[in-house]
C-alpha positions, -999 to 999 in steps of 0.1 A, spaced: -181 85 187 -160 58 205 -130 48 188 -142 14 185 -169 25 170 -151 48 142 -132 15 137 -163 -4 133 -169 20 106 -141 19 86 -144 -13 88 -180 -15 74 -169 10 49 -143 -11 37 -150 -46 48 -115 -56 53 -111 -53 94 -78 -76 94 -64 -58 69 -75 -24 78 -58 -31 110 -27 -39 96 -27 -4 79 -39 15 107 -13 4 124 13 11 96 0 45 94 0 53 133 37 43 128 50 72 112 53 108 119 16 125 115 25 151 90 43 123 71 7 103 69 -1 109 35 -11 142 12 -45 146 -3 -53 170 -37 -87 169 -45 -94 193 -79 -120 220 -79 -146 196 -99 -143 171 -71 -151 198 -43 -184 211 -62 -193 177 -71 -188 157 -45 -175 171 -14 -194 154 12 -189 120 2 -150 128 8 -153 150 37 -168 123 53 -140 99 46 -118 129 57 -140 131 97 -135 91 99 -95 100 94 -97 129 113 -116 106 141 -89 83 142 -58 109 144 -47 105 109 -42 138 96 -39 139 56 -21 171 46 -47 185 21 -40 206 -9 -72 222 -24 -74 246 -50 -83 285 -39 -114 281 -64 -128 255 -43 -113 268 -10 -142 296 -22 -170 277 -27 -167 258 3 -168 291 22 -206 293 10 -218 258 19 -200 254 50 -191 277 74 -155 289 78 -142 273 115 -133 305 127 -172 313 127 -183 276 135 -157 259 157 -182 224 161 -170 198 138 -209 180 149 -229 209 129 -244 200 103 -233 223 81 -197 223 93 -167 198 71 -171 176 99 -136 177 113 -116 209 127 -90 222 100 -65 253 95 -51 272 64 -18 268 61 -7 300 54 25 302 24 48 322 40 57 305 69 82 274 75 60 244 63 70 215 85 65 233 117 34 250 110 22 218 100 31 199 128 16 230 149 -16 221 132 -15 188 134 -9 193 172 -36 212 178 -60 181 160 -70 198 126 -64 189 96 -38 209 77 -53 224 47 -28 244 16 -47 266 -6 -30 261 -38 -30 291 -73 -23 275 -109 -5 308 -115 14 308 -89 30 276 -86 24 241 -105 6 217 -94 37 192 -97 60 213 -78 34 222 -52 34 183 -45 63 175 -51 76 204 -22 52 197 2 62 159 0 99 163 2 93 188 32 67 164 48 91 134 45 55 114 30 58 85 9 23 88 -6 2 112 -26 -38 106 -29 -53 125 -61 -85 124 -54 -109 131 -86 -149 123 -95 -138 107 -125 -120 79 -104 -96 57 -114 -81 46 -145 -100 13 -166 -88 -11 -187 -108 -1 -223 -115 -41 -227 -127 -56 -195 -137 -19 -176 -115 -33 -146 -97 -6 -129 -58 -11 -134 -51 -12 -100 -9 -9 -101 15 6 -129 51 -2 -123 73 26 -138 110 24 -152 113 58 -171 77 65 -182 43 47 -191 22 47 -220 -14 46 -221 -28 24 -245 -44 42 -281 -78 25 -273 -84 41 -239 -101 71 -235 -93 95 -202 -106 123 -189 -86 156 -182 -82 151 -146 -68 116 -157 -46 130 -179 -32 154 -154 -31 127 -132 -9 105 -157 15 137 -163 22 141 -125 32 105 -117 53 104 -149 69 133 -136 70 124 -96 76 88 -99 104 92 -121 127 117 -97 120 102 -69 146 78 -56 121 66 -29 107 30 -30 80 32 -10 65 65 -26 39 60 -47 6 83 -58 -28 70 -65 -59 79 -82 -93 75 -70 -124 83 -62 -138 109 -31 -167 77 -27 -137 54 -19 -112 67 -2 -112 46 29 -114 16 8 -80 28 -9 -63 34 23 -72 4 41 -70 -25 20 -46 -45 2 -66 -43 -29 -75 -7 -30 -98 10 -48 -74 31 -74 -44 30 -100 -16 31 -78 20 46 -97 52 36 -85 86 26 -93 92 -7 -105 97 -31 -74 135 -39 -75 142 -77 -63 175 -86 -55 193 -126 -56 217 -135 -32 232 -167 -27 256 -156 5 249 -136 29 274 -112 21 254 -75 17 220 -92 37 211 -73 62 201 -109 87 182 -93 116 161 -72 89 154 -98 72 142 -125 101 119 -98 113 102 -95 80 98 -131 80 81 -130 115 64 -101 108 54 -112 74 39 -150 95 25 -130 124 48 -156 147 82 -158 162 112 -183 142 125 -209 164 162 -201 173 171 -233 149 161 -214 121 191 -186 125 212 -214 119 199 -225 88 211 -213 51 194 -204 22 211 -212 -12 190 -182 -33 173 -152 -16 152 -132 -36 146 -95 -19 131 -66 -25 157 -38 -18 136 -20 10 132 -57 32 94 -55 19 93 -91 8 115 -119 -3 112 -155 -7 142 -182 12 154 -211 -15 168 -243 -5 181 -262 -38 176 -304 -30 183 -330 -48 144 -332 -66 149 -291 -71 142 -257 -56 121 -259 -19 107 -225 -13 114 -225 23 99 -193 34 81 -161 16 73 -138 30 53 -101 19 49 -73 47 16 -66 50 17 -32 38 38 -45 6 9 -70 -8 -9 -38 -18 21 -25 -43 29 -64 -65 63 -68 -41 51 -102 -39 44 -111 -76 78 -97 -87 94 -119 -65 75 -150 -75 82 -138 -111 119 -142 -98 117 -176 -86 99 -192 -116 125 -172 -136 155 -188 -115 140 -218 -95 128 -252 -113 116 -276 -106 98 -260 -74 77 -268 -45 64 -255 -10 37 -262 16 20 -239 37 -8 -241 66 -44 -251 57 -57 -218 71 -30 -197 51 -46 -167 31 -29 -174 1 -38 -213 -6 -60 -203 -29 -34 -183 -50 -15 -213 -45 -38 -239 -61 -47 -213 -89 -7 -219 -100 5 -248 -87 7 -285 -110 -3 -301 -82 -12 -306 -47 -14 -328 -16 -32 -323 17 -28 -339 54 -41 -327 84 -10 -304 90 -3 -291 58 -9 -285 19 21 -295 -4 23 -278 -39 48 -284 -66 54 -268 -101 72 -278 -135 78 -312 -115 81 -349 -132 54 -372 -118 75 -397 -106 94 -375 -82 61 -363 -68 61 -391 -36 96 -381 -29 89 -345 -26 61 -346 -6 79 -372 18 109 -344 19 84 -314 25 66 -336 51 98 -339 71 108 -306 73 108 -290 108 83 -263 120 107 -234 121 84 -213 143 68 -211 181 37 -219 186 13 -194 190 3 -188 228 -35 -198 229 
């Protein structure tokens, strides 16, 4: 299969193609044994193995090689269903995984036998003994050791719900620990689930690592799109304000605002000052505030693509309300996130250029403020058609 045509289907998989080319992309940036590691328990192997081995041969197809840890119990029943690689070297049979693999064995250095693997184009594969070494510290080892910033559980109960609605709670923010509600009822791969992130998420200094729980039938769909499919754990996003640019790091943070836009600033725009910054430590997001004389004008905020998946963006705008009022913006007519906008804004205006929003406003300022935001200059190039 063509790599267009693996693309294709992701894509149909996870119906997301601009999105899921903005994370393909993300994950083809870092080192390949840093890509991500994968635990699936022993009930998910004997219940449902082909439905993730299959998301595994799509990875696989696109040279993304998820470092997976499996448990020896399961390492043994896959030897009956599907023949060891040593004995059936095509990845096409149909009775093969689907994609070339190797055992990692314990004993030797772990970073460079994985990388040996990964050279060689099969997945990595670390059979893993409850008596032997917890689960925790297996992961937590393997991730410090792999330098990777994300760890998949992948179980057949899925993710977590909310008891009420039945929605999945798609992000936790952690500070010290999280509590799950009285009224919810979890499973014990859930539980275990909630135990390792509580442990993980709380020693790991890392702001970008984060472990997920979902489901072998949507895997794909948790990798390659902003919304997910899982609950994702992680540290509480941590937004800094700035009103100099004393401790800003300038160049990062005009490429995250070009990167964030998809379009190059004009040079005029270096030249210009914000009176309040609000970023996230790690140059993941952050919104540019000019105060006026009718209140605050968000001039500029911007979410790396990656980010919008872990709520960078919402703690931010949490920070402006917080610090900002009155407030008010415009943005493009073909913008993604006008309809977020007019779900939260008091009011809006349109022309042919631009949408104008404003919040906690007095009406009669409302003609001056659009005037204003109407003669602000386009601070980036055009694209090239």
């Amino acid at each position: 299969m063509k790599s267009k045509d693996i693309l294709s289907r992701v894509f149909e998989i996870t119906r997301d193609p601009r999105d899921g080319l903005l994370f393909l992309k993300e994950f083809q940036s870092l080192s390949p044994e840093s890509f991500a590691i994968l635990y699936a328990d022993s009930e998910t192997i004997f219940e449902s193995s082909e439905a993730l081995f299959s998301d595994l041969k799509l990875l696989y197809q696109l040279d993304l090689f998820p470092f997976v840890v499996l448990e020896e119990d399961s390492f043994q029943y896959l030897k009956v269903f599907f023949p060891l690689e040593q004995l059936n070297p095509n990845p096409s049979d149909d009775r093969s995984l689907g994609f070339s693999y190797e055992i990692i064995p314990r004993e030797k250095p772990l970073l460079e036998t994985v990388k040996s693997t990964i050279t060689k184009k099969k997945i990595p594969i670390l059979l893993w003994n409850d008596e032997t070494e917890k689960l925790e510290s297996v992961l937590d080892r393997c991730r410090s050791i792999l330098n990777s910033s994300k760890i998949i559980y992948v179980s057949i109960d899925g993710p977590l719900k909310d008891p009420n609605s039945g929605k999945v709670k798609s992000i936790l923010q952690m500070e010290n620990h999280f509590s799950i509600p009285n009224d919810m009822s979890i499973t014990d791969s859930q539980k275990e689930f909630v135990q390792l992130s509580e442990a993980l998420v709380s020693k790991i200094e890392d702001p970008k690592f984060s472990i997920v729980l979902t489901s072998p039938f949507t895997l794909l769909t948790e990798l390659f799109t902003v919304k997910g499919s899982g609950t994702l754990v992680k540290r509480k996003n941590r937004i800094h304000k700035f009103t100099s640019t004393e401790g800003v790091d300038m160049e990062k943070l005009f490429r995250l605002i070009e990167e964030s836009f998809g379009k190059k600033l004009k040079q005029s725009f270096f030249d210009t000052k914000f009176d309040v910054l609000f970023l996230e430590e790690s140059y993941r997001a952050c919104a540019w505030m000019q105060k006026t004389e009718f209140g605050y004008l968000l001039s500029k905020f911007a979410v790396n693509g990656v980010a919008r998946g872990a709520g960078v963006g919402r703690d931010i705008w949490d920070q402006i309300l917080e610090h900002c009022n009155p407030l008010f913006w415009r943005s493009k007519p073909d913008n993604t996130i006008n309809k977020w906008y007019m779900s939260i804004a008091q009011g809006i205006e349109k022309d042919e250029s631009w949408y104008y929003y404003w919040l906690g406003v007095d009406r009669p300022l409302i003609p001056g403020i659009v005037s204003l935001l109407q003669s602000q200059p386009e601070d980036f190039e055009s694209k090239k058609p």
